[in-house]
N, C-alpha and C positions, 0 to 999 in steps of 0.2 A: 380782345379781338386780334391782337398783336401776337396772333400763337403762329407760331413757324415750326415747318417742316422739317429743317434743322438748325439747332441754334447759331443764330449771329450768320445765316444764310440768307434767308430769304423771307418773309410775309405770307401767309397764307392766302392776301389779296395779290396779284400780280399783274393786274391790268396798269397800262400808264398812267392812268386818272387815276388809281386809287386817291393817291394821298388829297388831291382837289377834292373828290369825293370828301371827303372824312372835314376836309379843311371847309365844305359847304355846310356841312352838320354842325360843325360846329359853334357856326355862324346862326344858328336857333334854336333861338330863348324856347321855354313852355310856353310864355302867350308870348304870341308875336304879337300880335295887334296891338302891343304899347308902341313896339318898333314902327310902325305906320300912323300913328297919333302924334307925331312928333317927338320932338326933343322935352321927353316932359321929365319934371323933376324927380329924381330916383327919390326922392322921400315920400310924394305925392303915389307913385309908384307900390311903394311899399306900404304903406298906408293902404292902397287899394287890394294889394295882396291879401292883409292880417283879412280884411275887410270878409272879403271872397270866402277866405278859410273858414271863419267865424262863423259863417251862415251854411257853411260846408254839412253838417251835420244835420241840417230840419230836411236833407231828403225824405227822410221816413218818413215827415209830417205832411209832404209832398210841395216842396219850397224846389232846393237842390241838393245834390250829392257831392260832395268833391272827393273821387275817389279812392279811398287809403292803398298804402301799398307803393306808393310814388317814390320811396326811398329802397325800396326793395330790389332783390334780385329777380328774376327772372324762372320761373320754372316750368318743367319741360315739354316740349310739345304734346309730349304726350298723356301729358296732364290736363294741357289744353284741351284738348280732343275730347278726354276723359268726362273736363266740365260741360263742352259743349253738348256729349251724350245724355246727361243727365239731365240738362235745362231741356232737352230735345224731349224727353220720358215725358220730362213734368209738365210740356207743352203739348202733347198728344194725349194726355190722359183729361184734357179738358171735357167735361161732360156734352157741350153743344158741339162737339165732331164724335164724326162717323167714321166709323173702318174703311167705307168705301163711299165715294163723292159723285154725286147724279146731277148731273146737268142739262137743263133741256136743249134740243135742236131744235130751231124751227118747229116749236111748239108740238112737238109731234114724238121725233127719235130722240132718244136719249148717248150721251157717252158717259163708261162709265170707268174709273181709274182710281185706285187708291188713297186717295186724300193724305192718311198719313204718312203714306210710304213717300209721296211726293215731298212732302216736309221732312221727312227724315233724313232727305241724301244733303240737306244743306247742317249738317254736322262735321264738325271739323274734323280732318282728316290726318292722320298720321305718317309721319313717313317711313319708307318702307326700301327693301332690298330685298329680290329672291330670286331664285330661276322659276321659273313656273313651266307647269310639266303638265300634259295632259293623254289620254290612250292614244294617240299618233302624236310622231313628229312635226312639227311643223312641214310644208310643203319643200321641195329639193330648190324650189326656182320662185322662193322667197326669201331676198336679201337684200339688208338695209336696216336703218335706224327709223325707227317712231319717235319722234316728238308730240308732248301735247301740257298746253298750260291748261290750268284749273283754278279757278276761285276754291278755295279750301280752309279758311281758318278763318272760321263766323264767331269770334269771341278775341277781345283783347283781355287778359284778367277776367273781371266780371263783368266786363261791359259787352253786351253782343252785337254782330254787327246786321244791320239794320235791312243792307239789303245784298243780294246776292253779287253783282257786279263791283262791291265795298270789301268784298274778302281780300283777305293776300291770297297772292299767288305760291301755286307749286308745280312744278312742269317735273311730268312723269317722261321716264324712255325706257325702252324695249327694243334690245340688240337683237336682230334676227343674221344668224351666219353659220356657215358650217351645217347647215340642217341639222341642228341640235337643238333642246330645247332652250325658247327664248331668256334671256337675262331680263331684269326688271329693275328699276328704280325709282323713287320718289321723293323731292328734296323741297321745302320751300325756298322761295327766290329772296334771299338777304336782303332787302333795300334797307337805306339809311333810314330808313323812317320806321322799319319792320324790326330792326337790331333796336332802336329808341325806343319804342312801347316796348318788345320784348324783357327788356333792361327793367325798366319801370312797371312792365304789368298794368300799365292804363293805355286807355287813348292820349295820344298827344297832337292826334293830328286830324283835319278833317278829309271825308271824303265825298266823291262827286254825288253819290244819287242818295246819300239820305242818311248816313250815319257823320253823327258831328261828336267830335270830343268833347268831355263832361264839363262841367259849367255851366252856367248860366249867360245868355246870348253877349252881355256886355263882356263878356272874358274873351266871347270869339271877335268883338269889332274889329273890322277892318282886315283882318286875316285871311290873305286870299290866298294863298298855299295851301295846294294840297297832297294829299297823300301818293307817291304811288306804289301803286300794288302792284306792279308787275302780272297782270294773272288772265290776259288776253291771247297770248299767239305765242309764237317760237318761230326763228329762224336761224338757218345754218349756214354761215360765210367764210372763207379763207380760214376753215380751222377751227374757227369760233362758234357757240350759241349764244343766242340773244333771246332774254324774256321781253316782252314788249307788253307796253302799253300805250296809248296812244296821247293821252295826254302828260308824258314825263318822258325822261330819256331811255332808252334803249338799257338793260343790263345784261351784260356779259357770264355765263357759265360756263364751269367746266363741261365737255360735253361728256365722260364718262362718269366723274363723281357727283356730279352736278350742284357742285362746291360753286358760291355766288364769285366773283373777282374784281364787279365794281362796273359805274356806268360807261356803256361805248363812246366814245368820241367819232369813230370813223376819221381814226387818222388825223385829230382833231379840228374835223371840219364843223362839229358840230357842239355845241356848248351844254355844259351841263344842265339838266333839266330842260332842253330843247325839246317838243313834243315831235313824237315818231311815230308814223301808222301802224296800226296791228296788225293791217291787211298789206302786207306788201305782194309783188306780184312781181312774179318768176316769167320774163320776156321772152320769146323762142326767136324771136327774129333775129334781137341781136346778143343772145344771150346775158343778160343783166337784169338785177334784180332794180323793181321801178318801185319806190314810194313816196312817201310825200306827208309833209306836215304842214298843219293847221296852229296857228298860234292867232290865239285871240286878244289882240290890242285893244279892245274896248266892247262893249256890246253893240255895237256898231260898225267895228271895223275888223279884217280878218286877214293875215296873208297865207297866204297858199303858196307853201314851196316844195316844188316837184324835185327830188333825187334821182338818179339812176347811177348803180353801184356798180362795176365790176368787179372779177371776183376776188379781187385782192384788195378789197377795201377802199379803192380810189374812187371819188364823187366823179364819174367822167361826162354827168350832164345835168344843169341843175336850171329853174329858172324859177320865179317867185309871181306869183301874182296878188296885187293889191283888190281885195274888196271892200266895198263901202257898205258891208254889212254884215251880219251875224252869218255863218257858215258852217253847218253843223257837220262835218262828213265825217261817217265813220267806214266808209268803206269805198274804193274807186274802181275803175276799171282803167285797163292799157288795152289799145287798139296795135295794128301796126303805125298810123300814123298820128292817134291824140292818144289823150289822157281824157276820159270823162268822168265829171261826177253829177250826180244828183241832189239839187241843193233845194229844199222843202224853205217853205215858210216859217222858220222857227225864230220866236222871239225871245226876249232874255228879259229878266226885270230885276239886275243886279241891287235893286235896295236891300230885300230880304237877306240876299247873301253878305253884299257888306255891315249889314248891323248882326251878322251870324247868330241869326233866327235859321235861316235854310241854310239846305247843303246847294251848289251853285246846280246843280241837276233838275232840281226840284224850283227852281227858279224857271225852269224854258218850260214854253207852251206853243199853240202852231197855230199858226193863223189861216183859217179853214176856209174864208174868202180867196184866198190868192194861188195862185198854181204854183205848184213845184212844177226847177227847170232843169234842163239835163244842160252841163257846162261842159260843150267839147272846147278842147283845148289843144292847140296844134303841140306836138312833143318837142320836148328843149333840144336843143342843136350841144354840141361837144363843147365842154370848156376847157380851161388849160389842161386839165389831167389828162385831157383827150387826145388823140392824133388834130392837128390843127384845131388846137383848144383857143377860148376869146377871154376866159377870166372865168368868173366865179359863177357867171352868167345876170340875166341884164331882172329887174326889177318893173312889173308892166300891169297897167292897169286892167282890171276886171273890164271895162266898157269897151277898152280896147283890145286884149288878146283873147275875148270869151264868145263862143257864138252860144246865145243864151236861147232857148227851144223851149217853152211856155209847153207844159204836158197840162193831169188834170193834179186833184188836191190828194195828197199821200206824202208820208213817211216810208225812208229805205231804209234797214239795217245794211242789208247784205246783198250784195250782186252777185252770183254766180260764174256771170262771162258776160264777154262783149265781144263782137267782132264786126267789120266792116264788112257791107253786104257785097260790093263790086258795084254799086250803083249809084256811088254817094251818099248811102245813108249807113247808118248804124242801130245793128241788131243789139239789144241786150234784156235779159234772165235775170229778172231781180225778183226779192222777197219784198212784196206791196203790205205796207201797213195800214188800216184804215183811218189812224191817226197817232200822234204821237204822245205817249204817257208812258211816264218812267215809274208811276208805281208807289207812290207814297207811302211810308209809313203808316199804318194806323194806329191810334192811342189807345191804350186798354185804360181797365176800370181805374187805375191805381195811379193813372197819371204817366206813366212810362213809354216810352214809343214801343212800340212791337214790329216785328221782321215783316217786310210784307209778304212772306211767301206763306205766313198766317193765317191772310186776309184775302187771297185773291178772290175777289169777282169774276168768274171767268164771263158772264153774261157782260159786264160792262167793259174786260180788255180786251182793247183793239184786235180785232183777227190779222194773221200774217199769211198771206198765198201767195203761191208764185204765177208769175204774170210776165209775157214778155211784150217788150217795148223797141217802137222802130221809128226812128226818127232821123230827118235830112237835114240838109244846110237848108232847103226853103221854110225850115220850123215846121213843117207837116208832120203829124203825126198821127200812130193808131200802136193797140196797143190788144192784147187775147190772153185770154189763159191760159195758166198749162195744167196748174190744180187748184181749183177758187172752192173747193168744196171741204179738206182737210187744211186747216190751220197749221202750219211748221215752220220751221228755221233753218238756217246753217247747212246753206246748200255748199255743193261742192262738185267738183266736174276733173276727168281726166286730164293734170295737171299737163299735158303733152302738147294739148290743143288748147289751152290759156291765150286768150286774144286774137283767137281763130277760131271757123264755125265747128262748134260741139254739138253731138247728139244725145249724149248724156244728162243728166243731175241728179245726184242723189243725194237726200233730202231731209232730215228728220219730219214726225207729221204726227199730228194724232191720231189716237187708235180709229174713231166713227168720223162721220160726212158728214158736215153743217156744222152752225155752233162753233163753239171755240173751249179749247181745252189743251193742258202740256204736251207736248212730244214726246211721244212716247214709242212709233214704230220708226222704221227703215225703209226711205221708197223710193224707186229708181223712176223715175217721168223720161221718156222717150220724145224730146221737139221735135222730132220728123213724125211718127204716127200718132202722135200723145198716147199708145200705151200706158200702163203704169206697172210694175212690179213690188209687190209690198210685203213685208215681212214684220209680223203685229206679235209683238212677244206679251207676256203676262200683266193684268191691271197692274201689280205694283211692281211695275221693271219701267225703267226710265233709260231710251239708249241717246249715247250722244252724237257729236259730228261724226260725221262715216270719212275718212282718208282715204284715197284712191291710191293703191301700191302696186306699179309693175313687174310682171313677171321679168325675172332673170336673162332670160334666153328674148323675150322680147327686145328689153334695154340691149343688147349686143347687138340684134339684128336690124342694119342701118337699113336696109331695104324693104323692111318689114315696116321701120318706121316709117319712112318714106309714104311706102304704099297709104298707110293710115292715114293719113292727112290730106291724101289726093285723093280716096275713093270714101264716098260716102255710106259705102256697105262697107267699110272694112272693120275688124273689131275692134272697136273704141274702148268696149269693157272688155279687152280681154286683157284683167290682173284682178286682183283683189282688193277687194275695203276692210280697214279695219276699225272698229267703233268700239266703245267701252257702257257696258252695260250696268246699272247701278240697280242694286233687289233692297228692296229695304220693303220685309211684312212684319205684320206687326210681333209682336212677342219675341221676336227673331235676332240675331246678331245683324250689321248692315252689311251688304255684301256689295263686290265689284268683279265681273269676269272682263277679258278685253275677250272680243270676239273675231272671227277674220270671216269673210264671205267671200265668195266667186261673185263675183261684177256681173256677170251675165247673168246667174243664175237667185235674184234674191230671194223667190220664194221657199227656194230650198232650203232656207236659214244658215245661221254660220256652220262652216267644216270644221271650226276649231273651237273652243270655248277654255279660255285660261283664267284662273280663276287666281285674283291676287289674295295677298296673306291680310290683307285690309280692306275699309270702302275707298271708293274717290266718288262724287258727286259727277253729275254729267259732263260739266265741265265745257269750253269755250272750243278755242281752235287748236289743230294740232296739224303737222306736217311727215308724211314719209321720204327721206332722203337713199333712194335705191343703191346699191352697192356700196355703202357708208358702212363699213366692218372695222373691227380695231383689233388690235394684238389683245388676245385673250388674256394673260398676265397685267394689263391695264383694268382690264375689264373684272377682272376676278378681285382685286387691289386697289380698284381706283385710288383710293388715298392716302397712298404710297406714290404718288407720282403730284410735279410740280413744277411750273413754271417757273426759271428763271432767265427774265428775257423774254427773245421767245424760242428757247431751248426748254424740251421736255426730257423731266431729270426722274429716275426713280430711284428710289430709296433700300437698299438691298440688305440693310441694318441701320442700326440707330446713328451710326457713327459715319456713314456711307454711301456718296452722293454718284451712283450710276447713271453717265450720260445713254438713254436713250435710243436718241438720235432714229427714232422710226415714228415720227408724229404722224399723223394724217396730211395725205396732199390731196385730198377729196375733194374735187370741184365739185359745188351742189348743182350748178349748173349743166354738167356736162349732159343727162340728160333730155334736156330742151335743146339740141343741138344736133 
């Protein structure tokens, strides 16, 4: 891994933490859970090893496996891919599925969606480089960079992975500049833990909602480390990309080759393997990027620490809040003056997990007595990185700095927006769950766990619609729909008006009304008339999060923006979204187009349809950064060019290290501003 760009120069890694990085990995065994049983005797140890191996072999008898190959090398992705196609064949050619999958609705209407197409986009995906070209140019007064992460590699070696949120990550980009056609890229995100199986060709590690490394449960005791995957969200800061995942630290990419560099510290404010939100939120008020981590000290106990970044990496306000309970949030909102989250009744029954039997996911359940509360929380004051900063900021109890608001009994993934109404209460657009279930594995005949994208029930998984919620400091509340009728996810709103009132959300949804099934179309919901706009593509076409990307000549136009934000008729959707569309029919190659739409206009369908040289799977969350352009020699080369420091060096021969010296000084913020 120690390959460098020129010899006895520099490291292919170049973040400051590398070497901590590498020096944390090093620091773990294959079973760690000897390491948390104590000081036990390395013979007793090894004894226990032979043990293990010995019995390694009666998997086929249907005992365990211990899978060979663990001294081996690594081979290539796209071999990977290659296996995961064929398990994929040999999984859809099962005689008790159907080409196409019938669901009922309210006993009446049916929807109806391709069964194996929907299975088929969870195939490991390959990475990829091209320009993608299609009969027009892209638009004159569309510029900027796409970001977007993807769960993508559902197979370690021969071991596959169980459930869709358990894949590693790969974060695709797409340079739009020059109104030329768009540049393309696809890398997976390096982690420590992605480079150690890769090396090895097994699982060595576990993950959160249901795939656990091979052995038998006494191999996993006490092993509460887990994997990360990086394969949630993307953000772009002072220069920098970051893969994120929420429960591990932040990693750092190149943002052209999309070469891994190692985990972010922020300056080293923040420690290795510190969990970091997926959902961060880009502020207009006071331009700063606002997130926050959850660290679970016990299944009982939780702090909640709130960050706010500006754009040179400095923490300039941070504050921590103690709770005396389990704290599940995956997603928050920023107001102009709090922070809220949505905290359900979710419990934890850590045995399973520490005798690793379960993965810790498959461990929570929701206690369907007790209401979920919305936690406003007044926003952190400046600390020393601040203009009249106080320290690192103060440490405060949940009873004390939380005004807790008793709603009714629901699970939140994902909030849309929030904003302050002017009346002392607080508006907010979330995705309502009927309950919470992360989806268990199911056992086939053979004894083996199976993927659960296998097995879905859609008659028994929870529905997800959006529902807006209004709630005051006297804990009053009420709460309407906006679409209770199509089951979707992964809403998303013109990034301009983030924490301020939105007219917008657009939506992933299923194709029919009632009932519950995947998402599969693109719909625009109107909160001032509840119109809707929808655009329903083919049973087996699966589209993902829609990005909302401003026009060119808008972003320039200060008074234009202005007006936006003051007047309630003004056009909110005037830019485009663009979303990634996965085809997978049967007998067919897998396919993936990125698609672009007009915001105002969704039933027209997309203007553009680019069609990559590979699939991607639907995939998670993805960000557009407007006016984000790079020197086209970077872009054409990327890796030819390197970090040393933080001077960006290009390589103009083997022998010949060209300073430069024309990095990016792209505020992601400017923007919101």
């Amino acid at each position: 891994r120690n390959t460098s760009l020129v010899t006895c120069w520099t490291p292919r890694f170049s973040c400051e933490s590398t070497a901590q990085t590498r020096l944390e990995a090093e620091k773990r065994p294959l079973c760690r859970g000897f390491r948390r049983m104590g000081r036990l005797r390395w013979s007793g140890c090894l004894l226990l090893v032979v043990s293990l191996c010995f019995h390694g072999r009666l998997h086929k008898q249907g005992v365990w496996a211990f899978r060979p190959g663990g001294l081996g090398r690594t081979g290539s992705l796209e071999r990977l891919a290659a296996q995961g196609m064929r398990r994929n064949a040999q999984a859809t050619g099962r005689e008790e599925e159907t080409a196409r999958m019938e669901t009922p609705l309210k006993g009446t209407t049916q929807t109806t969606f391709d069964a194996k197409a929907f299975e088929r986009q969870f195939t490991s995906a390959r990475e990829m480089a091209a320009v993608l070209t299609d009969e027009e140019p892209p638009p004159a007064d569309l510029e900027g960079t796409f970001f977007k992460n993807f769960p993508a590699l559902f197979e370690v070696g021969n071991e596959p992975c169980l459930h869709p949120f358990d894949a590693d990550g790969m974060v695709a980009a797409v340079y739009f500049q020059n109104g030329t056609a768009p540049r393309f890229r696809s890398r997976y995100v390096k982690t420590v833990e992605f480079e150690q199986e890769q090396n090895r060709t097994q699982r060595l590690f576990n993950n959160v909602f249901g795939t656990l490394r091979a052995g038998p449960w006494w191999c996993r005791l006490f092993d509460t480390e887990l994997k990360n995957v990086a394969n949630t969200n993307v953000m772009f800061l002072n220069g920098k990309l970051f893969s994120l995942w929420e429960a591990g630290s932040a990693y750092e990419l190149d943002p052209c080759s999309l070469d891994t560099f190692g985990w972010a510290s922020f300056k080293r404010r923040l420690e290795f393997e510190a969990p970091m939100s997926a959902h961060p939120k880009y502020d207009r008020f006071t331009g700063r990027l606002v997130t926050f981590s959850a660290e679970q000290k016990s299944a009982f106990k939780t702090s909640l620490r709130m960050l706010e970044v500006a754009d040179d990496e400095a923490i300039v306000a941070e504050e921590t809040i103690e709770a005396g309970r389990l704290v599940f949030a995956h997603d928050f909102a920023v107001t102009e003056n709090n922070y809220v989250f949505l905290v359900s009744p979710i419990k934890l029954d850590p045995l399973p997990f520490l005798l690793g039997q379960k993965a810790i996911g498959q461990c929570l359940s929701m206690d369907k007595s007790t209401p979920t509360e919305a936690w406003v929380i007044k926003r952190a004051p400046p600390t020393m990185d601040g203009p009249g900063g106080r320290g690192r900021g103060e440490t405060r109890k949940a009873d004390e700095a939380v005004l807790k608001i008793p709603l009714d009994n629901f699970f939140a993934f994902h909030i849309a927006n929030a904003f302050e109404d002017g009346k002392g209460g607080i508006v907010m657009d979330i995705v309502r769950m009927d309950s919470f279930d992360v989806m268990e594995p199911a056992v086939g005949g053979s004894g083996e766990p199976r993927p659960v994208w296998e097995d879905v029930d859609w008659q028994k998984a929870p529905r997800s619609t959006l529902w807006r919620y209004t709630f005051s400091g006297n804990k009053s509340w009420k709460k309407e729909p906006l679409e209770a009728e199509r089951n979707g996810d992964l809403p998303t709103i013109n990034p301009q008006f983030s924490g301020s009132e939105h007219r917008y959300i657009y939506h992933v949804v299923q194709r029919d009304e009632g009932g519950n099934g995947p998402g599969q179309a693109l719909q625009k919901t109107d909160t001032f008339s509840g119109q809707k706009q929808r655009w329903i593509p083919e049973p087996d076409e699966f589209i993902g999060e829609a990005v909302y990307a401003p026009r060119k000549d808008l972003r320039a136009d200060e008074d234009k923006r202005r007006q936006m934000r003051l007047s309630s008729d003004a056009a909110e959707d005037d830019g485009y979204l663009l979303a990634y569309l996965f085809r997978g029919p049967e007998g067919k190659p897998l396919e993936t187009e990125l698609l672009l739409f007009e915001a105002a206009d969704i039933p027209k369908g997309p203007i553009r349809r680019w069609r990559l040289p590979g699939h991607l799977p639907q995939g998670l969350h993805g960000q557009f950064y407007p006016g984000l352009t790079w020197p086209e020699r970077r872009l054409q080369n990327p890796d030819k060019f390197s970090f040393i420091g933080q001077q960006l060096y290009y390589r103009d021969s083997d022998n010949d290290m060209g300073d430069l010296r024309s990095g990016s000084t792209y505020d992601p913020l400017s923007f919101m501003r």
